[in-house]
Each structure stands twice: as C-alpha cells, then as structure tokens.
N, C-alpha and C positions, 0 to 999 in steps of 0.2 A: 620237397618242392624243387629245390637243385635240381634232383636228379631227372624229374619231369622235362624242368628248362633245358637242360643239354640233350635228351633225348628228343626234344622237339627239334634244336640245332641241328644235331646229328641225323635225323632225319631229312631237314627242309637242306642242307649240304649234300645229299647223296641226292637227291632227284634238283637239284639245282643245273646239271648239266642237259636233263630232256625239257627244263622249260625253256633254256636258249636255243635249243635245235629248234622249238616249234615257232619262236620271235622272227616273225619277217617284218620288212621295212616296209614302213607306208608311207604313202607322200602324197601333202597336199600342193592343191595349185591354184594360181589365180584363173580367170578362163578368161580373161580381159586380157593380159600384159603376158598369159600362158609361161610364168617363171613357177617354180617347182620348188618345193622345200620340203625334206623331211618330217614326219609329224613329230612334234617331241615333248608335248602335253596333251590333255582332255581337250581344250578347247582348239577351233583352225585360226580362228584371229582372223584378220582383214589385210588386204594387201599394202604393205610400206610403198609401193611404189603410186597406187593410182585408187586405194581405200574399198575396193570393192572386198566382198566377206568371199575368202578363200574357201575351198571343197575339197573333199577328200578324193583324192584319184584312182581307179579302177588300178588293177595292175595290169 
C-alpha cells in the first residue's frame, strides 16, 4: 500500500508543473464601483464597498 501512495506522489509531482502553465488569472469586478479583484475562492461575494453581488470578468 506504501508503494501505491508514493507512486501516486511521484506521479501527481511530475505533471504538477503542466497544470501551472495551464492556471490563468481570473478576476472578478463590481460593475457599480468597477474595482477589480482577483478570484481566490468558488464563490464572487458581494462588493465591500457599495454591496452589490460581484461578476466574473471576461478577459
């Protein structure tokens, strides 16, 4: 069973560097107050400055 876990490791370590090439940045925005943030969870939240529910941005 060991030897399974570490070949799993050893595995998901070697293709670890083509799933960062493929991570691009997304950013959401308010469309009210138009400030911009990073996405950096599942959910957009709502805007800290004026409460309207934030969108995901086109690039």
């Amino acid at each position: 069973m060991f030897e399974s876990i570490v070949q799993a490791s050893e595995a998901h370590r070697q293709s670890a560097h083509e799933v960062v090439r493929s991570l691009r940045m997304a950013l959401k925005g308010c469309p009210e107050c138009r400030t911009t943030q990073m996405i950096a969870s599942p959910s957009l939240g709502i805007c800290d400055d004026c409460g309207v529910d934030l969108v995901a941005l086109p690039r």
